[in-house]
Biopython code that builds the backbone (N, CA, C, O; Angstrom):
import numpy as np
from Bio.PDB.StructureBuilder import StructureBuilder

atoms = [
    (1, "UNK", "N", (-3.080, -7.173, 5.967)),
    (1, "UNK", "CA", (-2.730, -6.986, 7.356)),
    (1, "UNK", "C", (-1.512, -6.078, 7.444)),
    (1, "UNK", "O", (-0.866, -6.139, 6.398)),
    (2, "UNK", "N", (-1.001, -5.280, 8.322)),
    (2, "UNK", "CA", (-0.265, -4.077, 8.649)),
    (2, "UNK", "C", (-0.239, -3.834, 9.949)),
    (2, "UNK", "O", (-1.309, -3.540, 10.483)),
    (3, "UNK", "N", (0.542, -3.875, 10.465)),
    (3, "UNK", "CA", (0.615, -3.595, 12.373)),
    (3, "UNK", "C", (2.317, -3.322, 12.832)),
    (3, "UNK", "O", (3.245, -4.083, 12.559)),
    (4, "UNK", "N", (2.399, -2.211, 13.486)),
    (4, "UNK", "CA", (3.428, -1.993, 14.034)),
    (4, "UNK", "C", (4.370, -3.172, 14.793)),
    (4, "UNK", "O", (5.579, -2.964, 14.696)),
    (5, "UNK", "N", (4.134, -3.888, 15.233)),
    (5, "UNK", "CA", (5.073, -5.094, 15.592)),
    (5, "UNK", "C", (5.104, -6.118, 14.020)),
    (5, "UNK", "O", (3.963, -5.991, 13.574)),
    (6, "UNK", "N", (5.689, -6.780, 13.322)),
    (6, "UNK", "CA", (5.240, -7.417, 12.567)),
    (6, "UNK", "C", (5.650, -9.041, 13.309)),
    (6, "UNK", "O", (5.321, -10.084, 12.745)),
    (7, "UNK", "N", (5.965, -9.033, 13.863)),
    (7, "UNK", "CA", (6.544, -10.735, 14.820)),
    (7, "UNK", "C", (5.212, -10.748, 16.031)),
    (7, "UNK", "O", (5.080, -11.892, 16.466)),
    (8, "UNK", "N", (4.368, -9.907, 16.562)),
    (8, "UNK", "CA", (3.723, -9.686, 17.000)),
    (8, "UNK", "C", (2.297, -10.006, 17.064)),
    (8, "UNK", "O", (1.646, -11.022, 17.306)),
    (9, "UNK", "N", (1.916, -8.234, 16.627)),
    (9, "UNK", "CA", (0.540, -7.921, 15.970)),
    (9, "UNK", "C", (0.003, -8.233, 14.552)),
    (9, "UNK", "O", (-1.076, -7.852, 14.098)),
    (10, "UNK", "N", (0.970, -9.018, 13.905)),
    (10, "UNK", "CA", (0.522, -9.120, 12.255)),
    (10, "UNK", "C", (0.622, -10.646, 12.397)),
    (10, "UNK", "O", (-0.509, -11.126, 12.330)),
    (11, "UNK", "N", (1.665, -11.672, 12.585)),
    (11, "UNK", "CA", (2.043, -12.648, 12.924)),
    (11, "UNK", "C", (1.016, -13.540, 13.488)),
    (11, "UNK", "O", (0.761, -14.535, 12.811)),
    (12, "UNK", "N", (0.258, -13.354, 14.797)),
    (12, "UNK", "CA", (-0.305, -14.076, 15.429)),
    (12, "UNK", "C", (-1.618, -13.916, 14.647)),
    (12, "UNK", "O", (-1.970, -14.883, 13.972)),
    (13, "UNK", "N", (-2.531, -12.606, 14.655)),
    (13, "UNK", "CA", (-3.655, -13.144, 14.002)),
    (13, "UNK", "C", (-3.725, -13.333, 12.875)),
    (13, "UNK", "O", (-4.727, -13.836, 12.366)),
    (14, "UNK", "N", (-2.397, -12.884, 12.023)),
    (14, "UNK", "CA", (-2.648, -13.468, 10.629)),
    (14, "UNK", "C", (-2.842, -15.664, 10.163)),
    (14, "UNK", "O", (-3.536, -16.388, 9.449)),
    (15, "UNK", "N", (-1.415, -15.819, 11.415)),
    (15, "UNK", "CA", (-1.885, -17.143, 11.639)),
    (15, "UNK", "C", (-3.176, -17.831, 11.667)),
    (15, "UNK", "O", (-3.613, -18.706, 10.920)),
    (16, "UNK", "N", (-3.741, -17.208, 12.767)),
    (16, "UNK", "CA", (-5.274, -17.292, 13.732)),
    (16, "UNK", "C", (-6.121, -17.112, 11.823)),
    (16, "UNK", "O", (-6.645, -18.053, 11.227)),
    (17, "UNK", "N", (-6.061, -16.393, 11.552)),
    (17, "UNK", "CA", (-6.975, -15.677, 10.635)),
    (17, "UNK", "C", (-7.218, -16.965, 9.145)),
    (17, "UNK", "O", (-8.173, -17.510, 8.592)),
    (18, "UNK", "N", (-5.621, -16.961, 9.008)),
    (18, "UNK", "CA", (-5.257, -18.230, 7.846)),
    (18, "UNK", "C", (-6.214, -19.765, 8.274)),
    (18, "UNK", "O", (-6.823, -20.593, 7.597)),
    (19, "UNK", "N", (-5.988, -19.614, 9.526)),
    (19, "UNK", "CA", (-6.542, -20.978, 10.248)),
    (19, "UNK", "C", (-8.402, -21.461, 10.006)),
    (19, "UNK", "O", (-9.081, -22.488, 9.982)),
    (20, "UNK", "N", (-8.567, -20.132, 9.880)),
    (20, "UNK", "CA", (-10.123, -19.770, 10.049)),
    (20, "UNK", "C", (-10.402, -19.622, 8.630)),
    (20, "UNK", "O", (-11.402, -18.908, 8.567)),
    (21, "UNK", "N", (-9.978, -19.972, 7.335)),
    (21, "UNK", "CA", (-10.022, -20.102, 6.489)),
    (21, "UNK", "C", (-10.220, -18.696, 5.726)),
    (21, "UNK", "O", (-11.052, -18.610, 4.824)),
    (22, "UNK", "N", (-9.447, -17.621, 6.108)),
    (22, "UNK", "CA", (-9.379, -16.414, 5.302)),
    (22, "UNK", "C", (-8.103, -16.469, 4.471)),
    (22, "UNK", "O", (-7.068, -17.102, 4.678)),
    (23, "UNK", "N", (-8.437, -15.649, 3.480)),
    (23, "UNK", "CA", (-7.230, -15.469, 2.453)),
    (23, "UNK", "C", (-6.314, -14.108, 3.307)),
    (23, "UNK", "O", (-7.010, -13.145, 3.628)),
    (24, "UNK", "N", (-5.412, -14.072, 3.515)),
    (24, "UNK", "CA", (-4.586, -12.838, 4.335)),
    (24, "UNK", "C", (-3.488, -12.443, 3.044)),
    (24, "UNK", "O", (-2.737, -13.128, 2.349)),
    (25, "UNK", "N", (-3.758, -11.203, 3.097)),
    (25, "UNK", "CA", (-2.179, -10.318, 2.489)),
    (25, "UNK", "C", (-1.296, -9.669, 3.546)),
    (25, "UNK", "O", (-1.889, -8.921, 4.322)),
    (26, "UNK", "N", (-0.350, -9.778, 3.669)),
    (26, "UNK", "CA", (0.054, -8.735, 4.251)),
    (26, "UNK", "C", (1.117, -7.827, 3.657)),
    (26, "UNK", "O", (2.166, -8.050, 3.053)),
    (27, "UNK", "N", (0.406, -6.593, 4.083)),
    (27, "UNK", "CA", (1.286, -5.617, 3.512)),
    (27, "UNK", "C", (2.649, -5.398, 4.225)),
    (27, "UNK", "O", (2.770, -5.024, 5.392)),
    (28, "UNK", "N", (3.782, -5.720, 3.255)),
    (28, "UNK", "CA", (5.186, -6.029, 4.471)),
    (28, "UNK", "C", (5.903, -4.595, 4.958)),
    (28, "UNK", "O", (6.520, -4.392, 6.004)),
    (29, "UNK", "N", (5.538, -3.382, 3.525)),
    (29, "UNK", "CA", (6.395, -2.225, 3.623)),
    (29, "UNK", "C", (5.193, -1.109, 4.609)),
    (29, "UNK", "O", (5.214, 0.121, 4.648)),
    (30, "UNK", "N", (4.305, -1.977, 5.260)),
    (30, "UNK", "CA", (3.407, -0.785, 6.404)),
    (30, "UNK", "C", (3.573, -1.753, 7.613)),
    (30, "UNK", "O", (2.688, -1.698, 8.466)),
    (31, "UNK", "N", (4.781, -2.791, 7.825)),
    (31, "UNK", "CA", (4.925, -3.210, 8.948)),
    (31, "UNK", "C", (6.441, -2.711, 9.434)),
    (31, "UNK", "O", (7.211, -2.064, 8.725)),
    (32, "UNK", "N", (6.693, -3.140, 10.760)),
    (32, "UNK", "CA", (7.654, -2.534, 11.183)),
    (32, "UNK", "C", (7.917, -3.780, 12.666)),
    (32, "UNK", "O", (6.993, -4.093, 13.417)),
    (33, "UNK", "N", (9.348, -4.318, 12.799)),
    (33, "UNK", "CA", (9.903, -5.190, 13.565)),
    (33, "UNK", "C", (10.923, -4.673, 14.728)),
    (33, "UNK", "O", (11.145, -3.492, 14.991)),
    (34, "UNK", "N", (11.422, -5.667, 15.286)),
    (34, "UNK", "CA", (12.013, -4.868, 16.418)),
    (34, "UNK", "C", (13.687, -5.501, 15.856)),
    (34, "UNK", "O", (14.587, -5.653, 16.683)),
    (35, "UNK", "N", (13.845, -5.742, 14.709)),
    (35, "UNK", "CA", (14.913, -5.861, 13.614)),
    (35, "UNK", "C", (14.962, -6.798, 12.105)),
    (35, "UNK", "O", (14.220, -7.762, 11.921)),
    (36, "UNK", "N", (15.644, -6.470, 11.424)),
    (36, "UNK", "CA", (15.576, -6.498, 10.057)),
    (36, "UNK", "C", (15.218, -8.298, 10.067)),
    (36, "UNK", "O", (14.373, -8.870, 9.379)),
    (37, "UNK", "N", (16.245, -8.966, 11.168)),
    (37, "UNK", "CA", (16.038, -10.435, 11.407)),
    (37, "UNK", "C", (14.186, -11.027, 11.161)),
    (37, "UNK", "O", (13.422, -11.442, 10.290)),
    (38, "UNK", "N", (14.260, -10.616, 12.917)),
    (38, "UNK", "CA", (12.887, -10.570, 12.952)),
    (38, "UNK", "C", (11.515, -10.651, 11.897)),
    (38, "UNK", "O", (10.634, -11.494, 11.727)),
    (39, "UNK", "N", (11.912, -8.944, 11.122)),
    (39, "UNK", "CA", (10.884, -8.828, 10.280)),
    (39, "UNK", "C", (10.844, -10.134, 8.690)),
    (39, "UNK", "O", (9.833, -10.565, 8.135)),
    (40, "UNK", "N", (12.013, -10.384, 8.423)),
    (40, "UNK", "CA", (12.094, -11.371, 7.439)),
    (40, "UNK", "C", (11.444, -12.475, 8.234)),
    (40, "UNK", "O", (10.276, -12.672, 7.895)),
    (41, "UNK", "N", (11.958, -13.352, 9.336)),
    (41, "UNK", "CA", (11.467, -14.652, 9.906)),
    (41, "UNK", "C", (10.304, -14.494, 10.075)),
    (41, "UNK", "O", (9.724, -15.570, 9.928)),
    (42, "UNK", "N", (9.075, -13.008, 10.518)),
    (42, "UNK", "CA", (8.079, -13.185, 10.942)),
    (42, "UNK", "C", (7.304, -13.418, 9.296)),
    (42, "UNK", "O", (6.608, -14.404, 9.052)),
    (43, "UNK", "N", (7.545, -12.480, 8.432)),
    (43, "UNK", "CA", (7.266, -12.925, 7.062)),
    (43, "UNK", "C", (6.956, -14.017, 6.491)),
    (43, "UNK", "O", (5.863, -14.423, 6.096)),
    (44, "UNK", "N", (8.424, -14.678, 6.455)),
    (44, "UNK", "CA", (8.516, -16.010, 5.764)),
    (44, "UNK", "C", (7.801, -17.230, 6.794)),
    (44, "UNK", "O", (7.823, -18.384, 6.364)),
    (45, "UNK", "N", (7.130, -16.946, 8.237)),
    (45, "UNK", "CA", (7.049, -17.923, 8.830)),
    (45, "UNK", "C", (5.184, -17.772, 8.029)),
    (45, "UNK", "O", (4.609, -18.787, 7.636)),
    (46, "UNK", "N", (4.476, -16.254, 7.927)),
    (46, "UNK", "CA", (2.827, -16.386, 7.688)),
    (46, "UNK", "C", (3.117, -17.046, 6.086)),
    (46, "UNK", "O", (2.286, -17.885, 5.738)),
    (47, "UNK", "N", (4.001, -16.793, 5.297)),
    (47, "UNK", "CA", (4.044, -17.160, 4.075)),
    (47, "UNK", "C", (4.134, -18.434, 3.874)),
    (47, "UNK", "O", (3.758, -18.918, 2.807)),
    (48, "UNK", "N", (4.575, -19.080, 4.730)),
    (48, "UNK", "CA", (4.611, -20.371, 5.345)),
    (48, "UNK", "C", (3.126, -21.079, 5.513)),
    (48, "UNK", "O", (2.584, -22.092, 5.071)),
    (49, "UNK", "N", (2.822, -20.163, 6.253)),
    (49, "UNK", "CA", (0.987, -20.467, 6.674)),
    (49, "UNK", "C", (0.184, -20.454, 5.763)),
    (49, "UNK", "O", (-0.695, -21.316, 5.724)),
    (50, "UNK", "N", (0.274, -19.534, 4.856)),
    (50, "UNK", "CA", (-0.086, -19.073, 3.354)),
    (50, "UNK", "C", (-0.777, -17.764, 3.336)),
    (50, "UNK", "O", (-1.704, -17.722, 2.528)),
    (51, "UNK", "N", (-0.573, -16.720, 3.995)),
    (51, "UNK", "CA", (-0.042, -15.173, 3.571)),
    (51, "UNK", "C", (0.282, -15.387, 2.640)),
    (51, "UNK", "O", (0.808, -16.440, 2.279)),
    (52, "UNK", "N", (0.010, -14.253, 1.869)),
    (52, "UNK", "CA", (0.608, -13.607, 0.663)),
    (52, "UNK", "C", (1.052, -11.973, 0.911)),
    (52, "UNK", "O", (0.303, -11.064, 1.270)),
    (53, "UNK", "N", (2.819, -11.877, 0.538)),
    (53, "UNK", "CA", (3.220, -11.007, 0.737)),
    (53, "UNK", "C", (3.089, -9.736, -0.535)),
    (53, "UNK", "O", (2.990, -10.062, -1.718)),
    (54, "UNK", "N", (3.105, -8.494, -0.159)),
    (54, "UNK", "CA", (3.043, -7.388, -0.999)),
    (54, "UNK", "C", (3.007, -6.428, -0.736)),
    (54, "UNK", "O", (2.815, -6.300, 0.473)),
    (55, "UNK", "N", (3.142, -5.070, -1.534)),
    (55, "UNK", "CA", (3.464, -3.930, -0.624)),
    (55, "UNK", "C", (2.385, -2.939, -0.855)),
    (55, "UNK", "O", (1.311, -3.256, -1.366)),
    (56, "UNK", "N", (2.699, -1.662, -0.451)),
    (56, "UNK", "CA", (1.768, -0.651, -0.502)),
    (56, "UNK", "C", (1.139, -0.361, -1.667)),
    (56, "UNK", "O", (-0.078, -0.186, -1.715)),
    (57, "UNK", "N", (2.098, -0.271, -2.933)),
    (57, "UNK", "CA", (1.832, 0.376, -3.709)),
    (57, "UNK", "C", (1.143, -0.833, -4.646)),
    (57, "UNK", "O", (0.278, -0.334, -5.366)),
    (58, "UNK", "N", (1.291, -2.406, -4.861)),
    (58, "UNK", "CA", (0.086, -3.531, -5.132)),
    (58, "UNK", "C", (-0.819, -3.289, -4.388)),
    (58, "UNK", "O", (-1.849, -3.548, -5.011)),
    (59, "UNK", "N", (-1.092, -2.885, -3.252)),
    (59, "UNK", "CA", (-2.112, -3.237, -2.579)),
    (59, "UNK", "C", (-3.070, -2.304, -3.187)),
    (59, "UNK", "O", (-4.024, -2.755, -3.822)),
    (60, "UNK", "N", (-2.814, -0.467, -2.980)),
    (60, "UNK", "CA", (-3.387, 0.532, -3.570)),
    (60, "UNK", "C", (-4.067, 0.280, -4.827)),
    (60, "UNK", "O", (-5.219, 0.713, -4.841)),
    (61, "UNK", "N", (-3.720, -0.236, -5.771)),
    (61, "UNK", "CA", (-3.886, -0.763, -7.230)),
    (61, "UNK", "C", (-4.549, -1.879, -7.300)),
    (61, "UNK", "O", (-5.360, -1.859, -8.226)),
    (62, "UNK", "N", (-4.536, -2.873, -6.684)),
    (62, "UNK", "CA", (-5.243, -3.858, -6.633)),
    (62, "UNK", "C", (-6.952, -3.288, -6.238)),
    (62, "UNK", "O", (-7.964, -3.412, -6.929)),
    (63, "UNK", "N", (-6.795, -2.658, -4.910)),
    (63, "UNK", "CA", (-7.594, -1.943, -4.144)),
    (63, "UNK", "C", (-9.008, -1.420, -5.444)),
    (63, "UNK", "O", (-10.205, -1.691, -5.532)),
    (64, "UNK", "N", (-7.958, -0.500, -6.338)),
    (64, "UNK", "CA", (-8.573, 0.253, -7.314)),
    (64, "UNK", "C", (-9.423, -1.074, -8.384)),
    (64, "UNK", "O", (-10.204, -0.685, -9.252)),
    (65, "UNK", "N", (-9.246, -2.120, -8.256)),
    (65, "UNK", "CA", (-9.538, -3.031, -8.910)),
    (65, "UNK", "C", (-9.970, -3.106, -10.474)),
    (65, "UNK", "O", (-9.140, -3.455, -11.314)),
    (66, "UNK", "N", (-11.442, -2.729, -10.871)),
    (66, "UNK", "CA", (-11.537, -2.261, -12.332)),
    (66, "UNK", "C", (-11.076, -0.775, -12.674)),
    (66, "UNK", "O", (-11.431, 0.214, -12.033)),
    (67, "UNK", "N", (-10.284, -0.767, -13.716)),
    (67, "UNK", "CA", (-9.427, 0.692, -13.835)),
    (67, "UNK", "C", (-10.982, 1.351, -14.818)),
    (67, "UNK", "O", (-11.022, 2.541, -14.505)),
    (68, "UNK", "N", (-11.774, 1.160, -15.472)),
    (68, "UNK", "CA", (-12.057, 1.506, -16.373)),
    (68, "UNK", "C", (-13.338, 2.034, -15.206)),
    (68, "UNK", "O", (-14.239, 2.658, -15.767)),
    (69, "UNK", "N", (-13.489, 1.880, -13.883)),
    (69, "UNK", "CA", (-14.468, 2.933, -12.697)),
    (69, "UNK", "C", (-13.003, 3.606, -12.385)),
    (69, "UNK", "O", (-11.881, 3.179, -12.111)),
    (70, "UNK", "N", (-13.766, 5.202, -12.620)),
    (70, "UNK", "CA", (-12.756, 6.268, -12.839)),
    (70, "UNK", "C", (-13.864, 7.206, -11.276)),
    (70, "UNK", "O", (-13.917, 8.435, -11.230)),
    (71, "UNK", "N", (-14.540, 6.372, -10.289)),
    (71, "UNK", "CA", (-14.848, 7.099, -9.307)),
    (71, "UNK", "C", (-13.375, 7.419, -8.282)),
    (71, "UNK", "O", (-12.735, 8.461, -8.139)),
    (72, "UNK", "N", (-13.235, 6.402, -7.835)),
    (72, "UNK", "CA", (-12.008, 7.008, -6.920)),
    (72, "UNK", "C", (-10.562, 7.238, -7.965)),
    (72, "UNK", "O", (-9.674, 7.773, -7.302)),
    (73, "UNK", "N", (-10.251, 7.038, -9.015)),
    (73, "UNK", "CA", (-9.074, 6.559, -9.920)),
    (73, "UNK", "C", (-8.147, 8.638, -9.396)),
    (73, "UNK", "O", (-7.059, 8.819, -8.851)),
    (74, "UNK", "N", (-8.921, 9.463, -9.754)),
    (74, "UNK", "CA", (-8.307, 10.336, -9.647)),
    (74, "UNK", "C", (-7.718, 10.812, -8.308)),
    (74, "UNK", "O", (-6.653, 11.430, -8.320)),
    (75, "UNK", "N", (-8.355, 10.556, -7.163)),
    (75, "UNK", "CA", (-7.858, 10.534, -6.011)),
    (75, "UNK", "C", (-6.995, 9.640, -5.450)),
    (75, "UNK", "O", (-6.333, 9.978, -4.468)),
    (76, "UNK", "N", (-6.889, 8.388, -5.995)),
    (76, "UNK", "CA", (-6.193, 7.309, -5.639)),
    (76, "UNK", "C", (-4.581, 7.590, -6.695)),
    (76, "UNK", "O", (-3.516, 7.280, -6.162)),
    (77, "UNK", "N", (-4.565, 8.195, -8.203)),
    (77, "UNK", "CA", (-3.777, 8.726, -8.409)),
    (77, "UNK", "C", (-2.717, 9.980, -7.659)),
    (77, "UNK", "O", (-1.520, 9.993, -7.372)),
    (78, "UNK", "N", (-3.910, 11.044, -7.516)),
    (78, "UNK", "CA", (-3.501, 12.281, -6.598)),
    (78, "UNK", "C", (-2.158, 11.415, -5.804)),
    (78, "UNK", "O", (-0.936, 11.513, -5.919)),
    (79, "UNK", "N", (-3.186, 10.412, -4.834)),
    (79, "UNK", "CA", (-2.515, 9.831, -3.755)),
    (79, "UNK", "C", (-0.762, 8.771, -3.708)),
    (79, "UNK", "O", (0.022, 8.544, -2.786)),
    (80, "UNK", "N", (-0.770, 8.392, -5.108)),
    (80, "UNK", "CA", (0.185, 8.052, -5.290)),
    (80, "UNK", "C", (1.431, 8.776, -5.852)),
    (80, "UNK", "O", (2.613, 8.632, -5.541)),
    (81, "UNK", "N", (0.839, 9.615, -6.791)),
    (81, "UNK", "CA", (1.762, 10.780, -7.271)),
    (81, "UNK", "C", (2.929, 11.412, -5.822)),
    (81, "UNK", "O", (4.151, 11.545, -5.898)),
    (82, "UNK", "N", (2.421, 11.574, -5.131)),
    (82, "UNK", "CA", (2.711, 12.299, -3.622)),
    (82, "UNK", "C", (3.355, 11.706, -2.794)),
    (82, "UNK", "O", (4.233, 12.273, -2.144)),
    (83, "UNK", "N", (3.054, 10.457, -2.650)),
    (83, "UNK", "CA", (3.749, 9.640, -1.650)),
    (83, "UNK", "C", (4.233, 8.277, -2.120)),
    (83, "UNK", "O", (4.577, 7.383, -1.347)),
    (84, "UNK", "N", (4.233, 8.140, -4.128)),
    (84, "UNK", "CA", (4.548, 6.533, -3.994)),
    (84, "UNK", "C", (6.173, 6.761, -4.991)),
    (84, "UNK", "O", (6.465, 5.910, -5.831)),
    (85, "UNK", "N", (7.058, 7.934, -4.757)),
    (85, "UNK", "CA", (8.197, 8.121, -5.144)),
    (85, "UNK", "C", (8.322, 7.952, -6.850)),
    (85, "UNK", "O", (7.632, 8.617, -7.623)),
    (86, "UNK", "N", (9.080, 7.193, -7.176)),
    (86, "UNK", "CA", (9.643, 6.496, -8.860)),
    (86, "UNK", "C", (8.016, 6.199, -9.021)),
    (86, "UNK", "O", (7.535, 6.632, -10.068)),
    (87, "UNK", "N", (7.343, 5.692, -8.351)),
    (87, "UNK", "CA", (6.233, 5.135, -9.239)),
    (87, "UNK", "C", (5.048, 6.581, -8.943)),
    (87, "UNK", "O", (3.976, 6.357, -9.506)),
    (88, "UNK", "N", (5.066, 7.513, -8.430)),
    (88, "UNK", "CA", (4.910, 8.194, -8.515)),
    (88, "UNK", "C", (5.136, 9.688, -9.361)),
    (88, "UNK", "O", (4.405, 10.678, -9.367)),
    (89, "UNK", "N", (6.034, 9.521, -9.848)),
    (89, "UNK", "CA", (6.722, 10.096, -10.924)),
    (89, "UNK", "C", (6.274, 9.743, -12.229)),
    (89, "UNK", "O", (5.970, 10.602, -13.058)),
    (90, "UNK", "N", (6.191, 7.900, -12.563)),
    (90, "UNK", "CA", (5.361, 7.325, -13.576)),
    (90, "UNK", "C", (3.855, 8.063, -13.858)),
    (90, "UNK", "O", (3.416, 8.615, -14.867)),
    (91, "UNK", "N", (3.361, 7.868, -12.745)),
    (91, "UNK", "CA", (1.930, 8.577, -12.607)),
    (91, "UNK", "C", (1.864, 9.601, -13.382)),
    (91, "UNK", "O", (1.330, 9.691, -14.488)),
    (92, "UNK", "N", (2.533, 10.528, -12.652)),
    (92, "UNK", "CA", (3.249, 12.335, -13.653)),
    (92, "UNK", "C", (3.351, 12.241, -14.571)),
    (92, "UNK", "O", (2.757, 13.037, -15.298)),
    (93, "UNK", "N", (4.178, 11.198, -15.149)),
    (93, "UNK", "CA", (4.640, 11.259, -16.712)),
    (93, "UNK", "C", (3.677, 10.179, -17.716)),
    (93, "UNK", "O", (3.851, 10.007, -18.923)),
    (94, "UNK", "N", (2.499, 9.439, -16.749)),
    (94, "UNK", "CA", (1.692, 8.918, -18.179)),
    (94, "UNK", "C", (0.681, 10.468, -18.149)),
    (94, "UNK", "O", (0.477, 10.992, -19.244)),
    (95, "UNK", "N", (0.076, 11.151, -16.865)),
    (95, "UNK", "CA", (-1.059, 11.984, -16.899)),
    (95, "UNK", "C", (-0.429, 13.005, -18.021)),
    (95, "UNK", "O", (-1.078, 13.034, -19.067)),
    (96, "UNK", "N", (0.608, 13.756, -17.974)),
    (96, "UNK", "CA", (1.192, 14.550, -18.664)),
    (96, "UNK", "C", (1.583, 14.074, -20.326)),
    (96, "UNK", "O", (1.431, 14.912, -21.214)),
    (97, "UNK", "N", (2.028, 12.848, -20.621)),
    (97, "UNK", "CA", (2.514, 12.651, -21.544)),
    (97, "UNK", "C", (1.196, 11.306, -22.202)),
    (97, "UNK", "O", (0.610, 11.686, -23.215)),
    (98, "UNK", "N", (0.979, 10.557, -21.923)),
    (98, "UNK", "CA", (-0.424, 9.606, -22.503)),
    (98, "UNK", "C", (-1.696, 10.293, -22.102)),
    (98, "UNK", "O", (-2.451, 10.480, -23.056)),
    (99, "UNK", "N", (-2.107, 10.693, -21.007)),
    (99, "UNK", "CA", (-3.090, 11.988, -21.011)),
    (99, "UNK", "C", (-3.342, 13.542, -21.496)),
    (99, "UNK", "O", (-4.303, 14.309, -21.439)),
    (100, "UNK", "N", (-2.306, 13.603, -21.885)),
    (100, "UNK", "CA", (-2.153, 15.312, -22.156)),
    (100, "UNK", "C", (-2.973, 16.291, -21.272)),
    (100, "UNK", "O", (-3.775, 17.169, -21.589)),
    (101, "UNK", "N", (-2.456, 15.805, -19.885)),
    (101, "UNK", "CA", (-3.095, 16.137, -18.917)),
    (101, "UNK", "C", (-1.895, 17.644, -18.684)),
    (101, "UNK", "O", (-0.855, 17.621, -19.341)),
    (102, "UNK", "N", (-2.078, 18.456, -18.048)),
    (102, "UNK", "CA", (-1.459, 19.302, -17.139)),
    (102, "UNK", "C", (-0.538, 18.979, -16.786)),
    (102, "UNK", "O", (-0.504, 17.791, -17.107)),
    (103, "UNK", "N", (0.583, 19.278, -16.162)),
    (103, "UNK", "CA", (1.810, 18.696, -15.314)),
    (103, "UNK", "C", (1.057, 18.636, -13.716)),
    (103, "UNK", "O", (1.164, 17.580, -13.092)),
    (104, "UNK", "N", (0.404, 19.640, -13.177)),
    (104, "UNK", "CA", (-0.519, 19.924, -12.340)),
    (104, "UNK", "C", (-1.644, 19.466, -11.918)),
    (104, "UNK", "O", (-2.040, 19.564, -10.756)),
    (105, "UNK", "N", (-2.193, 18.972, -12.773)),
    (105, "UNK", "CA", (-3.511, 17.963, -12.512)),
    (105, "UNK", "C", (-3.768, 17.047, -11.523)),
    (105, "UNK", "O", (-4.829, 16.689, -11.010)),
    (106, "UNK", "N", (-2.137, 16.589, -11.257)),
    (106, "UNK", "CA", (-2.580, 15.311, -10.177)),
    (106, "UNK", "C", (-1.575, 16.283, -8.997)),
    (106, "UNK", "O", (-0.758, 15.627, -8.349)),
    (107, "UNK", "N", (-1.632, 17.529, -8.784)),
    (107, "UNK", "CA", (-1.006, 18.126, -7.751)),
    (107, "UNK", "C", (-1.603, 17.669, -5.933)),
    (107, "UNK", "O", (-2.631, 18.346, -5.914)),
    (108, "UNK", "N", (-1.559, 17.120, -4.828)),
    (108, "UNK", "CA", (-2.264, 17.107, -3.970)),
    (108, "UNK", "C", (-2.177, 18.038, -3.029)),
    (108, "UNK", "O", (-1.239, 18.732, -2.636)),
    (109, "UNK", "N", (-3.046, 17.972, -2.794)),
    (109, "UNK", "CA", (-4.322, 19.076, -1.977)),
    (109, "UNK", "C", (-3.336, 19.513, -0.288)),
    (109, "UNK", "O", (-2.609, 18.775, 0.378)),
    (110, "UNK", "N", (-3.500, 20.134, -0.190)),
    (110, "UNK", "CA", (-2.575, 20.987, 1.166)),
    (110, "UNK", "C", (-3.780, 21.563, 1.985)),
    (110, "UNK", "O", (-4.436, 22.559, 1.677)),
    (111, "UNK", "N", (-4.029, 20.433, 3.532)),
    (111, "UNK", "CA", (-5.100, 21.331, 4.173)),
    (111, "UNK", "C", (-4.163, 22.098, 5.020)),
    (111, "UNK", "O", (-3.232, 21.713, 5.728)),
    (112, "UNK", "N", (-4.718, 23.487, 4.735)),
    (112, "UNK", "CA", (-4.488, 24.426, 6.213)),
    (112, "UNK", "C", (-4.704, 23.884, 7.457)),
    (112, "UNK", "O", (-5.756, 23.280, 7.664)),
    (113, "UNK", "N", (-3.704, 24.027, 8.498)),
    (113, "UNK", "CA", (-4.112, 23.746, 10.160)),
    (113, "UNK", "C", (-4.254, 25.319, 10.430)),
    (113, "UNK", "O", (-3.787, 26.377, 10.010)),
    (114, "UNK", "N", (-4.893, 24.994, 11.089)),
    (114, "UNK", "CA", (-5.060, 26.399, 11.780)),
    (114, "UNK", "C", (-4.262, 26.512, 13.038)),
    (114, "UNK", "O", (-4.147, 25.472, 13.686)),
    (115, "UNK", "N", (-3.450, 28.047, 13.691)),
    (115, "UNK", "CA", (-2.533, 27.644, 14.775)),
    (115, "UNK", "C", (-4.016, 28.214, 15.803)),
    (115, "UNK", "O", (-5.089, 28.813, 15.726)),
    (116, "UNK", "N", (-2.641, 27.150, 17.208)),
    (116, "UNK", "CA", (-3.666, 27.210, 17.918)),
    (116, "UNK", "C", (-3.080, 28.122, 19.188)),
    (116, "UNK", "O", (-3.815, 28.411, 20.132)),
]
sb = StructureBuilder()
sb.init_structure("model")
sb.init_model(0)
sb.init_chain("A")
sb.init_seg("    ")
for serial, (resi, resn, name, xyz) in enumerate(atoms, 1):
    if name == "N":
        sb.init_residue(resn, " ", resi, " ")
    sb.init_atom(name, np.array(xyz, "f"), 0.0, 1.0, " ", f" {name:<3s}", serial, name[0])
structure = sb.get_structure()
């Protein structure tokens, strides 16, 4: 779960959701509160419920589930290289150095906009 209010839109139906006998994650670092307070109490109250908290970059990886299906693995790399910082950097340095991959290999893709 992920929603711009996290005391809100993540909070209530994650409750609702827990209730109804689903397993809920929520992803805490793609939510956003109306303060730092807030976002901890709304947290610790689904974790309470039994949410399980975690962030983007478990979730992505988990997502990828068996590593040894290499269908999405290279795009889901691309994707972290780019936007998942220090652990993105890791990425770089196993493809390059345990792959003897390119430094370039996991470069991501730049679409043109066209002006309008």
């Amino acid at each position: 779960m992920t929603g711009l209010w996290t005391e809100v839109c993540v909070t209530w139906p994650t409750i609702e959701m827990l209730g109804a006998g689903y397993n809920i994650y929520v992803v805490e670092d793609c939510c956003g509160a109306t303060s730092p307070a807030a976002q901890e109490a709304a947290l610790s109250r689904m974790v309470q419920a039994g949410a399980v908290r975690l962030t983007t970059i478990a979730a992505l990886l988990e997502w990828q589930r068996d590593w040894k299906n290499k269908e999405h693995y290279g795009a889901l790399m691309s994707l972290l290289k780019g936007q998942a910082g220090a652990y993105g950097i890791g990425v770089e340095y196993a493809y390059t150095m345990v792959h003897k991959a390119p430094q370039s290999a996991l470069k991501p893709q730049v679409v043109a906009r066209s002006a309008h």
